[in-house]
LOVEXBA-584884 format. One record per residue (C-alpha): residue number from 1; z negated, y, x negated. Coordinates in steps of 0.02 Angstrom, whole numbers. Each point is the difference from the previous one (the first is absolute). Layout:
BEGIN
NUM_Z_Y_X
...
% end
This chain:
BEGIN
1_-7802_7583_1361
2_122_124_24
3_95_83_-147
4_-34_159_-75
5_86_106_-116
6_7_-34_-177
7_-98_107_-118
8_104_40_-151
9_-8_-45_-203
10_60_102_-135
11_211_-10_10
12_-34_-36_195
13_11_-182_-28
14_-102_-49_132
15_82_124_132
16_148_-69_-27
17_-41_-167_80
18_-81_60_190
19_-38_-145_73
20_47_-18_219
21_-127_58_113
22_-41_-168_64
23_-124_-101_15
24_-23_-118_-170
25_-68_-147_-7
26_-85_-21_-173
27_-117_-144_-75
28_-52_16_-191
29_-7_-160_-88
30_-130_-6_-152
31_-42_-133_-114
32_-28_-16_-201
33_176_-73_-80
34_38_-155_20
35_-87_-6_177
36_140_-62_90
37_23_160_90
38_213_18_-42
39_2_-177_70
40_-105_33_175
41_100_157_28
42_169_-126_3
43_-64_-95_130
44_-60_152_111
45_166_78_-24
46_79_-161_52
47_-118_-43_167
48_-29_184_55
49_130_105_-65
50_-79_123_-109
51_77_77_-164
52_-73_-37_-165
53_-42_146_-99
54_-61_-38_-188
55_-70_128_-80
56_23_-86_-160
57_181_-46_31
58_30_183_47
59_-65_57_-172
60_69_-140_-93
61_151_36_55
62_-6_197_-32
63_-75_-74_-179
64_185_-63_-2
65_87_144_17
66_-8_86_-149
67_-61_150_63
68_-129_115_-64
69_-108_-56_147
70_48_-200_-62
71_-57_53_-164
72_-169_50_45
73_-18_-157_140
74_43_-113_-144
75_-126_54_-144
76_-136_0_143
77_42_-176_71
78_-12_-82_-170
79_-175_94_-11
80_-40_-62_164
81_-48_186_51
82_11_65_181
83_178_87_20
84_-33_205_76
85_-29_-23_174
86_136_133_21
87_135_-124_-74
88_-51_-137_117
89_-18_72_161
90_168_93_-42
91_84_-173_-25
92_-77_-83_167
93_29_163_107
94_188_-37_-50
95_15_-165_29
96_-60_12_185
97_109_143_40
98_138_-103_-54
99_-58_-130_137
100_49_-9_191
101_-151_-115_13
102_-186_48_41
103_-108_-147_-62
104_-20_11_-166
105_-125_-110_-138
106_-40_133_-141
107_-37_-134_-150
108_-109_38_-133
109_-11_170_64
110_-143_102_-8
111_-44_-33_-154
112_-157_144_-31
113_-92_108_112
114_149_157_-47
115_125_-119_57
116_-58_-29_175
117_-53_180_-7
118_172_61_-29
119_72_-118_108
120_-103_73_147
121_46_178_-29
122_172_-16_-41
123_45_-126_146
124_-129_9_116
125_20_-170_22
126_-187_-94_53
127_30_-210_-70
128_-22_-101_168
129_-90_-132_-122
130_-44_-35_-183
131_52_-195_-57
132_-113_-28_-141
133_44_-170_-94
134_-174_-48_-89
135_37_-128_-138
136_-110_-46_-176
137_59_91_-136
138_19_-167_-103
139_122_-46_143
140_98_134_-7
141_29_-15_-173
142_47_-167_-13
143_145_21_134
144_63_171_-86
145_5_-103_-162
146_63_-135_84
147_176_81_94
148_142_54_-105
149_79_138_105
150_52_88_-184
151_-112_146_41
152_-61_117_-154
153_-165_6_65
154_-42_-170_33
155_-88_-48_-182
156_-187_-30_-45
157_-34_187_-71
158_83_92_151
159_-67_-119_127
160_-175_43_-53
161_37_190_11
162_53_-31_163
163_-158_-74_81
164_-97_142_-81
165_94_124_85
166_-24_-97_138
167_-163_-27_26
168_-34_167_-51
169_118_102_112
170_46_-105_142
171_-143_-98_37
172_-90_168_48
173_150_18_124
174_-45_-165_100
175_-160_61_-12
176_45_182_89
177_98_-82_131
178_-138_-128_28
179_-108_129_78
180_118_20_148
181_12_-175_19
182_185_-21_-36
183_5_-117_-123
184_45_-184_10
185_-65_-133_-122
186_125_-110_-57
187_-64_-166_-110
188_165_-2_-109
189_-73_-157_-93
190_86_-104_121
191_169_-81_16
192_156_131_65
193_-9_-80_184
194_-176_-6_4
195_-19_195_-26
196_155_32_100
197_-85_-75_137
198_-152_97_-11
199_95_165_11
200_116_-25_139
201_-119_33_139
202_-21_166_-102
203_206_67_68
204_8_-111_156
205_-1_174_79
206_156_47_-108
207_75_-152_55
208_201_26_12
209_69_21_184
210_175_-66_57
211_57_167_32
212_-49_44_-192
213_87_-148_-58
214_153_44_71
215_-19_191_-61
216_-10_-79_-177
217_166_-116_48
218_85_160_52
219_-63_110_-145
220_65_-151_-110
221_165_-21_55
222_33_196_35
223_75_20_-175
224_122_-137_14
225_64_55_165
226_21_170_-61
227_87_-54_-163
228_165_-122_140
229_-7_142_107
230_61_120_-143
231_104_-130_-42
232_85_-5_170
233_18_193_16
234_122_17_-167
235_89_-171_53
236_173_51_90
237_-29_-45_188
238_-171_-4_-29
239_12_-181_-68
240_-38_-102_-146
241_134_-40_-90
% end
């Protein structure tokens, strides 16, 4: 869909962060934690080129900061409550304006009916899919107990929170988007490759072309080239020493 203009948040956060009128590729990738979802989105970055926007990495990191913002993330991450939709969409509209790229998996992201609502209005951005990873919660729970990826929120109390909140917020999400027939199904009970598998026929149209995989060779190695030919131009004779 083609880009709109931002609307604005108190402070003009959001303005701020006008994202190119282009057309954006976006897929939203929803599951309950411990679905497997940050571990899919790897492998689609990997085959098809895509960035990886977390929603919960965005906050976490904000969390971080130790900023008023952080503050507030933090408290409501150990509570397992929804973060303001304003705060997240705010976060994501920044990331993707600081990418050249137009693909982009939105993780975890929206996480309540205001979210995608906000999302809508503030991007006018339509998803071109909805991934939904459908795994028991018993399943779930055993492989968020199970990793050790030092994460505050990963205990018994906080891991409960969090499937309330999500079945009670996001599930009604899949649900919405079911009605226009744009979500996909994913059995995340299954081994990495075996779900992997079942998705890649889902971006074979996103599939990377050579001419794209040389833009991203050239957009690589621009900053190097940049850096020797500065080099060159306060060398004497216009040569390395």
């Amino acid at each position: 869909m083609e880009k709109v203009e931002s609307g604005s948040v108190e402070n003009g956060t959001l303005a701020d962060f006008q994202i190119p009128a282009k057309k954006l590729n976006v897929v939203f990738v929803l599951g309950g934690p411990g679905s497997g979802k940050g571990t899919q989105c790897t492998k689609i970055v990997e085959a098809f080129g895509f960035v990886h926007l977390s929603a919960g990495d965005l906050l976490r990191a904000e969390a971080k900061s130790g900023s008023e913002s952080g503050i507030m993330i933090d408290n409501m991450m150990k509570e397992g409550k929804i973060v303001p939709a304003e705060v997240t969409v705010k976060l994501l509209e920044k990331a993707m304006k600081k990418s050249n790229n137009d693909k982009f998996l939105i993780d975890g992201f929206p996480r309540s009916l205001d979210n995608r609502e906000l999302f809508d209005s503030v991007t006018g951005i339509e998803p071109r899919f909805i991934l939904f990873f459908d795994c028991p919660k018993e399943e779930m729970e055993r492989r968020l107990l199970g990793r050790n990826q030092g994460r505050d929120d990963d205990n018994e109390d906080t891991i409960r929170k969090r499937f309330k909140t999500f079945i009670e917020t996001s599930l009604p999400v899949v649900k919405f988007y079911e009605e226009f027939d744009k979500v996909h199904k994913i059995d995340a009970t299954r081994t990495v490759d075996e779900v992997f598998s079942s998705i890649e026929p889902l971006f074979q149209e996103f599939k990377r072309t050579g001419s794209e995989l040389q833009e991203e060779l050239v957009q690589a190695i621009l900053p190097y080239l940049s850096c020797r030919l500065g080099a060159l131009v306060h060398t004497p004779f216009g040569f390395d020493k």
